[in-house]
C-alpha positions as CSV (number, residue, x, y, z in Angstrom):
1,X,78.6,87.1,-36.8
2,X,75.6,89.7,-37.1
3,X,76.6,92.6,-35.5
4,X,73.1,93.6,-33.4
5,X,69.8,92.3,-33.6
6,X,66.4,93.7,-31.7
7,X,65.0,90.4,-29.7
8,X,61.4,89.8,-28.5
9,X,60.9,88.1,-25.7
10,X,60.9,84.4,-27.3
11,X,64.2,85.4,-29.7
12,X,66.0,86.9,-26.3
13,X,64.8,83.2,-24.6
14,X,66.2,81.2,-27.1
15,X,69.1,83.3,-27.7
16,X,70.2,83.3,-23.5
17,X,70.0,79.9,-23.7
18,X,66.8,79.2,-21.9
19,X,64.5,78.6,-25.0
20,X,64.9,75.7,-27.7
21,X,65.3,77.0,-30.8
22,X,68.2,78.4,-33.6
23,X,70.5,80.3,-32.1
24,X,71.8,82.9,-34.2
25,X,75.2,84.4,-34.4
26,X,74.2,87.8,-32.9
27,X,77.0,90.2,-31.5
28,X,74.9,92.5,-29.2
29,X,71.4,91.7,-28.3
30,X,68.9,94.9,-28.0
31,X,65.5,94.6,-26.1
32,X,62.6,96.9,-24.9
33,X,62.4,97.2,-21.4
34,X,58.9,96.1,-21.4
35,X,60.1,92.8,-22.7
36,X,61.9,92.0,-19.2
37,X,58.2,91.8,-17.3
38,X,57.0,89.2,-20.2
39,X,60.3,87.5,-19.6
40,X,59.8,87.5,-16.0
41,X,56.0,86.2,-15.9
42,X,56.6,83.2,-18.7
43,X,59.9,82.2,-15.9
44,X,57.8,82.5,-12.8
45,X,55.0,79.9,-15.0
46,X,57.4,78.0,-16.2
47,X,59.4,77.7,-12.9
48,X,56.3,77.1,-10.6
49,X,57.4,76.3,-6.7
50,X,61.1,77.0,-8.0
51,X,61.6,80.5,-7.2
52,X,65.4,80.5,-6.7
53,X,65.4,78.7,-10.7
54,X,62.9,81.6,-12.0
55,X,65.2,84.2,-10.3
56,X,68.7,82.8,-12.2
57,X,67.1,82.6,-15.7
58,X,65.7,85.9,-15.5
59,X,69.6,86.8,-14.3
60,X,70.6,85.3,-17.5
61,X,68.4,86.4,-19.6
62,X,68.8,90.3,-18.5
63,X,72.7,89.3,-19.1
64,X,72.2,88.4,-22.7
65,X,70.8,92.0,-23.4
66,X,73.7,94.8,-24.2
67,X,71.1,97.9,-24.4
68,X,67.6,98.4,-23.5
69,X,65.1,100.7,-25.6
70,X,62.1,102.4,-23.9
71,X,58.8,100.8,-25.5
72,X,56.9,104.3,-24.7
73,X,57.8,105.5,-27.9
74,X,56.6,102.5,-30.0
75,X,53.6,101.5,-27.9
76,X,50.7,103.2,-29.7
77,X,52.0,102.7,-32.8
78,X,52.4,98.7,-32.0
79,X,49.0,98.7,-29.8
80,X,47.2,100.2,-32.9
81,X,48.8,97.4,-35.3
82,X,48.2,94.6,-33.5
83,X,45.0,92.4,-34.0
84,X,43.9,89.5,-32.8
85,X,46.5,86.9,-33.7
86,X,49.3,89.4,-33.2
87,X,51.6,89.5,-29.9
88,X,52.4,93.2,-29.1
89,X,55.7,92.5,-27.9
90,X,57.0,91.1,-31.6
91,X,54.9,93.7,-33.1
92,X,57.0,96.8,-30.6
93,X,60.2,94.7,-31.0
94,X,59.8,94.8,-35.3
95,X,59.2,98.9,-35.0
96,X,62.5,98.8,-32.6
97,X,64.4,96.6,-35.2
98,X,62.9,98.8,-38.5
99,X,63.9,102.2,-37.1
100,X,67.4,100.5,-36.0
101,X,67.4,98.8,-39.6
102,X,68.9,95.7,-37.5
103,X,67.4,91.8,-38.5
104,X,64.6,90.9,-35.4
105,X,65.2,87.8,-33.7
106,X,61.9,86.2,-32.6
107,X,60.5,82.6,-32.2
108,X,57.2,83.8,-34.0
109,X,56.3,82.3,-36.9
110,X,54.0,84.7,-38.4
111,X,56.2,88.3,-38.5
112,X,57.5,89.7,-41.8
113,X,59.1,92.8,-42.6
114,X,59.8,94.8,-46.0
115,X,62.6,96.3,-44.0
116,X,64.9,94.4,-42.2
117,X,66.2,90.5,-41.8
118,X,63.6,88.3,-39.2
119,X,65.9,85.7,-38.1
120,X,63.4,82.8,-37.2
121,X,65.1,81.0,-33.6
């Protein structure tokens, strides 16, 4: 088992259980606090007329998480990075995981890092 590993929003989805995908053995799971309102709008989408549904997965997924990082620090840094093709969250949760040096969890296909392990979900 990995001790911690930074999530984005689609590696904290899969990893709480509400996302398909490969679920790795991660001991604690870190997360920037702006990752919980992109968490929250793709439930209230995806649970559309199912309120009380939306409400519990966004319950589970805040369980999953074991410490929460301000994104203040990393947001003009990731905002600056990110181009067309890229999703700021990833981009914020890789500079989290990099100054951590702990592996990034994520369901996007594109991210790479010189630095630290991207464990594809």
């Amino acid at each position: 088992m990995a001790g911690s590993a930074v999530a984005d929003a689609g590696g904290l989805l899969v990893l709480a259980g509400l996302l398909v995908g490969e679920v790795h053995d991660v001991g604690e799971i870190l997360v920037l606090d702006s990752t919980a309102l992109l968490v929250a709008e793709y439930l209230a989408l995806r649970h559309q007329g199912a309120p009380l549904r939306a409400r519990r997965d966004y319950g589970l997924a805040l369980r999953a998480v074991a410490e929460w990082f301000p994104v203040r620090a990393l947001a003009m840094d990731a905002a600056l990075a990110a181009d067309q093709g890229s999703e700021i969250d990833t981009l914020t949760a890789l500079a989290l995981a990099e100054s951590l040096g702990l592996p990034l969890t994520t369901k996007n296909p594109d991210v790479t890092s010189g630095t630290v392990a991207v464990l594809r979900c």
